[in-house]
C-alpha positions in Angstrom: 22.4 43.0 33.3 21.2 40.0 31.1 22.4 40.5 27.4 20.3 40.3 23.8 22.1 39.9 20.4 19.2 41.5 18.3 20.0 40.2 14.9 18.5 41.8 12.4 18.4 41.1 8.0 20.9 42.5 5.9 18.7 41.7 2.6 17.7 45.5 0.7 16.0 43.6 -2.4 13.5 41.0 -3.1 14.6 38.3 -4.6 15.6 39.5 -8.4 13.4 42.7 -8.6 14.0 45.9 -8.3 12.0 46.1 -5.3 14.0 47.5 -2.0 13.1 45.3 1.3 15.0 44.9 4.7 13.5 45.1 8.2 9.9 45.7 9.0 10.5 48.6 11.5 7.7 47.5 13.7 9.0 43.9 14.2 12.6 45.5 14.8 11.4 48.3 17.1 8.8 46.4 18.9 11.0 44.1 20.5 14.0 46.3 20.8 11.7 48.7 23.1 10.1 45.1 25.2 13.9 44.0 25.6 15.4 47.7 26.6 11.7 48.4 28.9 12.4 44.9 30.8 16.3 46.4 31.7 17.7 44.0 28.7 21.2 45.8 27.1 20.3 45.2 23.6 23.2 44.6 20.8 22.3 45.1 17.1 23.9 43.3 14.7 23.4 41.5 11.1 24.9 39.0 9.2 27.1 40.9 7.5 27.5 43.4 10.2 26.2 46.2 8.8 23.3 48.8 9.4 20.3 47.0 8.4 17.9 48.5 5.9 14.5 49.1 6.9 11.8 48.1 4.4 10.5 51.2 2.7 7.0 50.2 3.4 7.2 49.9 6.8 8.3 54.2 7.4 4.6 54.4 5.5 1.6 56.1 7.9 -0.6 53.5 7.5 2.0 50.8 8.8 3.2 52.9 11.9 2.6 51.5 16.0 3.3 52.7 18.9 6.8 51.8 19.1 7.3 53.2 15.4 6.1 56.6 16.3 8.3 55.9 19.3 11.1 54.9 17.8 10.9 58.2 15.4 11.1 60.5 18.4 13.4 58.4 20.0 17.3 60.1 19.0 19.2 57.6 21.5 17.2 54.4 19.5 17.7 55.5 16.0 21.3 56.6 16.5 22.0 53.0 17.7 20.2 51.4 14.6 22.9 53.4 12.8 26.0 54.5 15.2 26.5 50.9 16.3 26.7 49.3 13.0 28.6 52.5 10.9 31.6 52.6 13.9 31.8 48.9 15.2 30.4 46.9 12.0 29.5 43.6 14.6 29.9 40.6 13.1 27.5 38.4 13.6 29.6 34.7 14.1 32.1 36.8 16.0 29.3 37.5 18.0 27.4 34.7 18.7 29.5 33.1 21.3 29.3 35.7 24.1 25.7 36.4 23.7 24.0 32.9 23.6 21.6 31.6 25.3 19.7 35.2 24.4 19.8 35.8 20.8 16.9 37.7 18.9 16.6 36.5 15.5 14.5 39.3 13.1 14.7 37.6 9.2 13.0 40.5 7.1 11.9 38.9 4.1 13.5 36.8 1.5 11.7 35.3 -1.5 12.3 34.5 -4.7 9.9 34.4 -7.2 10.3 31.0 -9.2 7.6 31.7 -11.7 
């Protein structure tokens, strides 16, 4: 079975505001569910091998998918956005050597405001 390294942010605030980012759920879930659909084993991991945070804004109605309202029926998926991370804290440069060529990179967002 081919392997992914699904790395995901560890950034929870925009830039140096109060305001709580992380992963957009649908770009994290969308690909986890095309990678684990096409017989992929999927490892989760962040740079600073912890559970990612998910962007407040993206757990919003008005920004859910498919594979959101997937992923939030889905008790084997979300337990291995958290399980995976809480017990076995992956480090992501430990990592990247047994995973490569097949690494899936998901930033969230990082900006900061210069003005």
């Amino acid at each position: 079975m081919k392997k992914i390294l699904f790395v995901m942010t560890s950034h929870e605030q925009l830039s140096d505001t109060e305001h709580k980012t992380g992963v957009w759920l649908e770009e994290a879930v969308n690909p986890y569910y095309t990678f684990i659909d096409a017989g992929f084993e999927v490892t989760l991991t962040s740079p600073k091998g912890r559970e990612p945070p998910i962007d407040p804004k993206s757990t919003l109605d008005e920004s859910q998918t498919e594979a959101t309202r997937r992923f939030f029926i889905d008790e084997i998926a979300q337990e291995r956005f958290k399980i995976l991370f809480l017990l076995h804290k992956p480090k992501l440069l430990i990592m990247m050597p047994f995973f490569c060529p097949e690494v899936m990179v998901r930033c969230g967002i990082s900006v900061k405001n210069n003005s």
